[in-house]
N, C-alpha and C positions, 0 to 999 in steps of 0.2 A: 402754556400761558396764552391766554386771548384777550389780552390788553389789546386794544385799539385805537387809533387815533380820532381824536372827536371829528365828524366831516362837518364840514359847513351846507347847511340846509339849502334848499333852493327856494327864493322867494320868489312866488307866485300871487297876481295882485294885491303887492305891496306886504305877502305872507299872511293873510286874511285868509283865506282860502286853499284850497287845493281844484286845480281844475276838473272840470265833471269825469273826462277820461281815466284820470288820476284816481280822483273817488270812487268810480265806480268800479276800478280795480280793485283799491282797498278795499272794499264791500262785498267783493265778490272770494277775495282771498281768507278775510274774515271768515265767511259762511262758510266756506268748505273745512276753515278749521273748525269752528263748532261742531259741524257733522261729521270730520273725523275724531272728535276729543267721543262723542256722542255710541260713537260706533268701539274707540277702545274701551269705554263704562259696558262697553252689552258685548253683539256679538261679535267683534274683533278682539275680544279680554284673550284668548287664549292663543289666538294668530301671532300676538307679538310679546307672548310669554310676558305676560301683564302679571304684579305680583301684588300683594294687599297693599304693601308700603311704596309702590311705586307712582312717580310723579311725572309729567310730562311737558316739555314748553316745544313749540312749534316752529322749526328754524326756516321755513321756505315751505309754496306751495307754488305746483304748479297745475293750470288745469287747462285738458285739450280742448280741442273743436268743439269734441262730442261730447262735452261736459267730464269727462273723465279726470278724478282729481286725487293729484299724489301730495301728498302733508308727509313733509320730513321735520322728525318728532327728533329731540337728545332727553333722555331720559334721569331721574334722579332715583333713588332709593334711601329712603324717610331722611331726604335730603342733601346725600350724598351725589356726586356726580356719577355716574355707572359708565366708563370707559367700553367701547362697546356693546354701548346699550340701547343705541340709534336705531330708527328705521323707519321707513319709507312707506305708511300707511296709501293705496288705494283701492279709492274704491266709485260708484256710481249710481245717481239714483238711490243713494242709502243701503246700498249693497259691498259688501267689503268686496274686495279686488285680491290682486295681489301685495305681500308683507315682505319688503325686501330687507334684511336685515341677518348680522351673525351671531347674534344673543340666541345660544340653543337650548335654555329652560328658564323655567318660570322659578327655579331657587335660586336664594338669597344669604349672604353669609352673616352669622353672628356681627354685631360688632363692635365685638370687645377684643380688640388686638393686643398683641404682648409685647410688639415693639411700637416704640414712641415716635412721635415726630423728629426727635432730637437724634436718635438711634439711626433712622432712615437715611437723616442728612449725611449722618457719618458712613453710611453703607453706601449710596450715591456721591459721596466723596472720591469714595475711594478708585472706584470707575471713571468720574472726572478728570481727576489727574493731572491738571492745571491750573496756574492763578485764576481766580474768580472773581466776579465782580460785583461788589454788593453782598449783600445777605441772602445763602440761598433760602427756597421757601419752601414749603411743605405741607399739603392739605391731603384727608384723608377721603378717600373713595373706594368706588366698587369697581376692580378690574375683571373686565368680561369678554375681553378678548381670547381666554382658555375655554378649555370644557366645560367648567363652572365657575363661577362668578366668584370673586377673593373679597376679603378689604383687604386694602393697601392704600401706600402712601405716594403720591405723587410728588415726585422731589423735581426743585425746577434750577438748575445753578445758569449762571450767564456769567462768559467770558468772553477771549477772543483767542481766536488757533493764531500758531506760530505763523502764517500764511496769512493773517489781518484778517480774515473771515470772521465776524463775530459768531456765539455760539450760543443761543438758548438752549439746553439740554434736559431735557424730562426725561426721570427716572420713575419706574414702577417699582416701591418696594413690597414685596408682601409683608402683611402686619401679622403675620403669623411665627415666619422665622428670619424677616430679613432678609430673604434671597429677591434679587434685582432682577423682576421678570420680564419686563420690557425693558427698552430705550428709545428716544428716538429725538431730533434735532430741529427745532421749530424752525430754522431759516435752511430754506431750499433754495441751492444750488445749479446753477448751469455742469460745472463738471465736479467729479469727485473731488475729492477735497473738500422841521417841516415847513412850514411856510404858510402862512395864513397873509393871502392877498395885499400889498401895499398900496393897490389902487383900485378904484370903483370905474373899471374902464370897459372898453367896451370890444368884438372882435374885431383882430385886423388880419387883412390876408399879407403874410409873410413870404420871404425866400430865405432857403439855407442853403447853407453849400458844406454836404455831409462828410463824413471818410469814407462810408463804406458802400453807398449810390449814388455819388454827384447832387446835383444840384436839384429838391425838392420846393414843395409848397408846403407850408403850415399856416395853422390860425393859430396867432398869436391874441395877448392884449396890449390895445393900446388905452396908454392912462392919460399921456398926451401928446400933444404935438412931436415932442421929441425924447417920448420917453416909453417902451414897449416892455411886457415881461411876456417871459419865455413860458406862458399859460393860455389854454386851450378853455374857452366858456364855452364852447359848441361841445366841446366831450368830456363834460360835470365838471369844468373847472382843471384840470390833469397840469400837474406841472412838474419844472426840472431844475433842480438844483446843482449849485457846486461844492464838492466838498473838500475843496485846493488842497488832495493828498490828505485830507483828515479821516479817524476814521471812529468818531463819536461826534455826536448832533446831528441835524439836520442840512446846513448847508444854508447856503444862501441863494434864494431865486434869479435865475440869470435876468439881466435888463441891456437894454440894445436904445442907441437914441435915433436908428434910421428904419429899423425893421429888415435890415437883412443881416443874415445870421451865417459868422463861420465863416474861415476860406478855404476849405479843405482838407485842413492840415493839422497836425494834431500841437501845432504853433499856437495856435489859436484854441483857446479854451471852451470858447461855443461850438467849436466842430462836434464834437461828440456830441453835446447837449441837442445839438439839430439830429443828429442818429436816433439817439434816445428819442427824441421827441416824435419824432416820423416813426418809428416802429409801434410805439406804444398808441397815435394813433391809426396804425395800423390794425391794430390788435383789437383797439376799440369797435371799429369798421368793421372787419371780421365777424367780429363776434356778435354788433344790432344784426345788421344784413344777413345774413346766412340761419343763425340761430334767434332772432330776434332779441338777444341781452343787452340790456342795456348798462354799459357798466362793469366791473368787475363783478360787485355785489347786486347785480341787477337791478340797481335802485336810481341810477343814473348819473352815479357822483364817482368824480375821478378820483384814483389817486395820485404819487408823485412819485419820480425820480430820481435819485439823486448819482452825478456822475464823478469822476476823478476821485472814488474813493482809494487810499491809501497809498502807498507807494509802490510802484510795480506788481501791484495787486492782479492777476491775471482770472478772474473769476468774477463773477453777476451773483446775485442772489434777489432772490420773494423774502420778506420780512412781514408775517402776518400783526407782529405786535404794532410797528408803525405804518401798515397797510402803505407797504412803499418797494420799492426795486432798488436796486444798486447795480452799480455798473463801474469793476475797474481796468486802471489804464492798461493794464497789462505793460510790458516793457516799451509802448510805443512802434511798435514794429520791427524790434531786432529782432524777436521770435515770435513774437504777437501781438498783434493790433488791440485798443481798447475794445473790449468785447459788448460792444452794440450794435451786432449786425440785428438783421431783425426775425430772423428765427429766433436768437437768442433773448430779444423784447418779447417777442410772442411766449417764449418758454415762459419766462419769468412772469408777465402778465397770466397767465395760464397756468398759474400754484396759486395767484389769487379766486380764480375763480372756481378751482377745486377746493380752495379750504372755505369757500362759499357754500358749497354743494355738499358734495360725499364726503370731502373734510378728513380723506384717505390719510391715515395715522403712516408717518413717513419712517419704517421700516418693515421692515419682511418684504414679503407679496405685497400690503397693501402701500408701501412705499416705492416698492417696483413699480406698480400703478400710479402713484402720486406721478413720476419724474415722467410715464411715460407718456400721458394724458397733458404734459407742459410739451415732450418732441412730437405729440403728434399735431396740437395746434397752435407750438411756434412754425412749425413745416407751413400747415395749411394758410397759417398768416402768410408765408411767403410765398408762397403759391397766389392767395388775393393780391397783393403787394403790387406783384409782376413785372418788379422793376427792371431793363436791360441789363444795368451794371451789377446784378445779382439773380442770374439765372433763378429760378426754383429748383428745389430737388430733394432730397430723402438724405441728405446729408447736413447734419450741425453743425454750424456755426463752423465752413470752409472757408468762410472769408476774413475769417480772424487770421487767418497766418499769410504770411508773405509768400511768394511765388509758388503757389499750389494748385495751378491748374489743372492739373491730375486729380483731385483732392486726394492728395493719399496723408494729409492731414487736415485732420479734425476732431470735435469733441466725440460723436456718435456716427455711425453709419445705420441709418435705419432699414434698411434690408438687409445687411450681414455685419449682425451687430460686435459679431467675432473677428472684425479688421482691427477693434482699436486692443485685439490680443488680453482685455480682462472682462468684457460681457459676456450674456449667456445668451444664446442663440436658440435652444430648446429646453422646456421645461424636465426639470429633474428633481424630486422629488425630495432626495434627499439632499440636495443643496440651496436650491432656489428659494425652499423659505424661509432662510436666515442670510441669503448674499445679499451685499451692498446693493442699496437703491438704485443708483443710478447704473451698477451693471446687470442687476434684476429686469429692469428697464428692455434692455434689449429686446422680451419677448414678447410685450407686447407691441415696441415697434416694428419687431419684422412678423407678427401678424396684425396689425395695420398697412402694411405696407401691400403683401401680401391679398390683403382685403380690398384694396385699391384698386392696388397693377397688378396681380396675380403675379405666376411664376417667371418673371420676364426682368432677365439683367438688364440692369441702368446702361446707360450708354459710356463706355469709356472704361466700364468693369469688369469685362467680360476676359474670354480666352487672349493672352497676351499682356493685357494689360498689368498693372501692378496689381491689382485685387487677383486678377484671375477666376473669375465667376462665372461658374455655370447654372444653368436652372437647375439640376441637384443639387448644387450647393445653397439651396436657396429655404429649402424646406428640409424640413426632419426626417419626414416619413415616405419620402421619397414622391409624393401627388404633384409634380410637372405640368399638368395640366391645369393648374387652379386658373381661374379666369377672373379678373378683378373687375368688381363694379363701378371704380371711378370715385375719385377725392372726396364729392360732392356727398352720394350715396353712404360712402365709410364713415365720413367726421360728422353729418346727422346720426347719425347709427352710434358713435363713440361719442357725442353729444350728451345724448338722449340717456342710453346705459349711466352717464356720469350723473346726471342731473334726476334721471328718478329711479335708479333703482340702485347703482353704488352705496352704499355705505363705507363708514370709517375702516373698518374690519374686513371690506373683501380683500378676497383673493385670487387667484388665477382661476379656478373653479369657477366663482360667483363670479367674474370678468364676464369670464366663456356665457354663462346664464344671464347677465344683464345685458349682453350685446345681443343677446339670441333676443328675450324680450322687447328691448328696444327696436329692433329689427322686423321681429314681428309687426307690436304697433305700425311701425311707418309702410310695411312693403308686403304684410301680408306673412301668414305662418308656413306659406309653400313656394313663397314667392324665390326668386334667384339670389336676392340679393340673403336672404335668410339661410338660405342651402350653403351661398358663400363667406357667410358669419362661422355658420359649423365646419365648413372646409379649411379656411383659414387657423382659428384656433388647432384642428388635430394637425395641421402641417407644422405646428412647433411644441407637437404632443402637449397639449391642452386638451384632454377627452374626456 
C-alpha cells in the first residue's frame, strides 16, 4: 500500500511562482525524463526487457556534474502494476548507459487467472492469522520478482501485533493456483518484532532538555508571545506529536508557552518529544550536508513524529502510508528507555528515504538491505550528531538500556552482527534469502563496517572483554588485512549505490554490483577505495 499523507506545499511569493533555482530544476529533471522515456521507445527497448503492452511513470531523476542522468522508472503492463519491474534507466548525450534492474525477460503472463480476488483474500488470510482491521483489499498484478513474470494478486490486510506494533501486510497470491509467493510488512521496524499546523508562526530558536543527550538546541514555531509548537519551518515544516499511550490517530502537536522544552525525565512528556525532535533534525542535517537531500522525499518537506505510542511499547517504527516515525515508551527504564536515541531517528528517518529511492521490497535479501541501509545511516547520523553524552559507534541503539557501559546490550552490533546470537554474519546461500530482515541485515552491516574501518576491533571488544573480538573473527574469509577508507568515503559509496542503481528486487549480488558502480562513478574504477568495495563484500562471502 502507498497511501500517503497529503504534504502541505511551500509558498513561494505568495505561491505564484516557483523560484528560478527551483524551476530550473524542474526543467531540467523534465528533460532527462523525456530523453529517457525517448531512449526506452528506441534503443534502450531491449536493455530494460521493454514488452508491447508495457507502460512506464517516472519516480526520481537524478543527474551528475557531467550531465549523466539516471531516470528511475516503476513499470506497468496493459496497466497492471508489474512488482519488480522497476529500473534505473542511464544514460548521456542520448546514449543509454547503464540499466540497473531485476526484471530478467521481456515476457509477459496471460491474464486470465483462475483464482479470484475473493479466493486470494481467503489464502492471505490464512497466513495473517490475526484480528484485522477494516476490509482487506486486493488488486491484481504482474509479480516479477521470480524467473518469470506471474499475475497475481496483491492482498493487503492491516492489523495490529500482539506487541501494539501495527501491521500493513502484503500478500503475493499467484492467480494461477493460489500459492502465496511473496510477503512482506509495510511498517519497518527498529528491532524484530497528523497534524496540519494551528498557527501561521514564524522560527524560534528553542531549548530542550532531552533523555538521552542532555540539553540541546532546536528551531521551534512560535505563533506567539506565549504560545510555541514543537515544529521545525527551517526543515519543511517536521513535527512531533503525542500519542498519551494511544495507538490509533495521529496525536496531538506538542505546544510550550516559554520555548523551553522537557526536564529530562521521562516525568515530563516533552522529554522524549525533544529526542525525537533533535535526531530527526539530525537526520535531516546529515542527509542536505553530506548527500545534498533535501528532505526525506528530496522535495523539501518534512514529515512527523509521533512519540509515547502505546503502552510499554518498546519498539520505533517508518510508516510509509502516513509518511511518519513512531517512537515507543518502552518500560521507561526498568529495562529500556523510550527508544529515541538517535541512531534509532536516523534508522527510522532512513526507511523513508529508501522507500523514496530503491523502494527495497522488505523481505528476503532485498529486505536485508532495506533494514540495513536505515543501521548504516542512523550510525552515520550519529557519527554527524557528535554529541559527548552519546559517544558514536557501530553499535544500535546502546543507549536505550540502563547501565551498559559495556554495550553488551543492544538492538544490532554492526561489526559482529553475531553478538545479539540470531543474525547472520556471512552470506549463505541457502539461508540468507529467506532469513528475517533485520537478522539478514547483519551482512550488509559488517561489510559497511568493514568498508569503513577495515579489519580493526572496536575498542572495549576485543580479547578479554565480553565480546571477545579478534580481527579473525571479523571477516569470513579469513582477509585481516582489509584497510577501511573512512565513514565519509563508505556512506557516499552506500548513498550513491541506493539512489541510482538499487532497485526494489536487489539482492546481495546486485548490492555487491551497485556499490562497485557507485564506487566507480565517485573514486575511479581502480581507485583504492573501489578495490575496498570488492574486499569488503568477499570478507562476508559476497562474491
Amino acid at each position: 500500500m502507498n497511501v500517503q499523507m497529503s504534504l502541505l506545499s511551500l509558498a513561494v511569493v505568495s505561491g505564484l511562482a516557483m523560484s528560478a533555482p527551483a524551476e530550473a530544476a524542474g526543467n531540467q529533471k523534465s528533460a532527462a525524463i523525456a530523453r529517457a522515456n525517448a531512449l526506452i521507445a528506441g534503443p534502450a527497448a531491449a536493455s530494460v526487457r521493454r514488452a508491447g503492452a508495457d507502460g512506464f511513470v517516472a519516480r526520481d531523476v537524478v543527474v551528475d556534474a557531467d550531465g549523466t542522468e539516471h531516470v528511475r522508472f516503476e513499470r506497468t503492463y496493459q496497466g497492471l502494476p508489474v512488482i519488480g519491474g522497476d529500473f534505473v534507466l542511464q544514460s548521456r548525450n542520448g546514449k543509454v548507459g547503464k540499466v540497473s534492474q531485476t526484471l530478467k525477460t521481456s515476457a509477459r503472463p496471460g491474464l486470465a487467472g483462475r483464482i479470484g480476488a475473493d479466493q486470494a483474500i481467503v489464502e492471505a488470510g490464512a497466513r495473517f492469522g490475526s484480528t484485522f482491521i477494516g476490509a482487506p483489499t486486493s488488486r491484481k498484478v504482474v509479480y516479477a520478482l521470480g524467473a518469470s513474470p506471474v499475475l497475481a494478486h496483491e492482498v493487503v490486510f492491516n492489523g495490529v501485533k500482539a506487541d501494539q506494533t501495527p501491521t500493513v501486510m502484503h500478500y503475493i497470491v499467484d492467480a494461477a493456483n493460489g500459492k502465496v509467493l511473496n510477503q512482506w510488512d509495510e511498517i519497518h521496524t527498529a528491532r524484530p518484532g497528523p497534524g496540519g499546523s494551528s498557527c501561521a508562526g514564524t522560527a524560534a530558536a528553542a531549548t530542550g532538555a532531552s533523555l538521552m543527550v542532555g540539553s540541546v538546541a532546536l528551531t521551534t514555531t512560535k505563533c506567539s508571545a506565549t504560545s510555541y509548537e514543537m515544529r521545525d519551518p527551517t526543515r519543511g515544516g517536521g513535527y512531533v506529536t503525542n500519542m498519551a499511550m494511544k495507538t490509533s490517530g495521529n496525536g496531538t502537536v506538542f505546544t510550550d508557552s516559554d520555548n523551553a522544552w522537557g526536564n529530562g525525565l521521562t516525568s515530563n512528556s516533552q522529554t522524549v518529544a525533544v529526542d525525537a525532535q533533535f535526531g530527526i533534525a539530525k537526520t535531516w542535517d546529515y542527509f542536505l550536508t553530506v548527500h545534498g537531500r533535501n528532505g526525506i522525499a528530496g522535495d523539501g518537506r518534512g514529515s512527523f513524529s509521533r512519540v509515547h505510542y502505546g503502552r510499554n511499547y518498546a519498539n520505533a517504527f517508518w510508516s510509509d502510508s502516513c509518511f511518519c516515525m513512531t517512537f515507543g515508551d518502552g518500560d521507561n527504564g526498568a529495562s529500556i528507555y523510550p527508544l529515541v536515541s538517535i541512531d534509532v531517528a536516523g534508522h527510522e528517518m532512513s526507511h523513508g528515504v529508501t522507500s523514496r529511492t530503491a523502494n527495497l521490497i522488505y523481505s528476503g535479501e532485498s529486505g536485508s538491505l532495506n533494514e540495513a541501509t536505515s543501521d548504516i545511516f542512523g550510525t552515520m547520523v550519529e557519527y554527524y550528531a557528535n554529541t559527548a553524552a552519546d559517544p558514536a559507534d557501530y553499535v544500535m541503539g546502546e543507549e536505550l538500556y540502563p547501565n551498559n557501559a559495556n554495550m553488551s546490550n543492544a538492538i544490532r552490533w554492526m561489526f559482529k552482527p553475531t553478538l545479539d546470537n540470531y543474525s547472520q554474519h556471512c552470506y549463505d546461500p541457502a539461508t540468507t534469502p529467506t532469513f528475517e530482515v533485520h537478522g539478514g541485515s547483519g551482512i550488509a552491516n559488517s561489510f559497511f563496517y568493514l568498508l569503513a574501518e577495515g579489519a580493526v576491533v572496536p575498542a572495549g571488544f576485543g580479547a578479554g572483554s565480553w565480546a571477545n573480538l579478534s580481527a579473525s573473527s571479523l571477516v569470513c574469509n579469513g582477509n585481516t588485512a582489509l584497510t577501511g577508507i573512512g565513514r565519509d568515503a563508505a556512506g557516499k559509496i552506500w548513498y550513491r549505490a541506493l539512489t541510482v542503481y538499487m532497485t526494489s528486487g536487489t539482492n546481495y549480488a546486485g548490492a555487491r554490483a551497485a556499490t562497485i558502480s557507485a564506487a566507480t562513478d565517485l573514486y575511479g574504477g581502480t581507485s583504492a577505495q573501489t578495490n575496498a568495495v570488492k574486499a569488503a563484500w568477499s570478507a562476508v562471502n559476497v562474491n
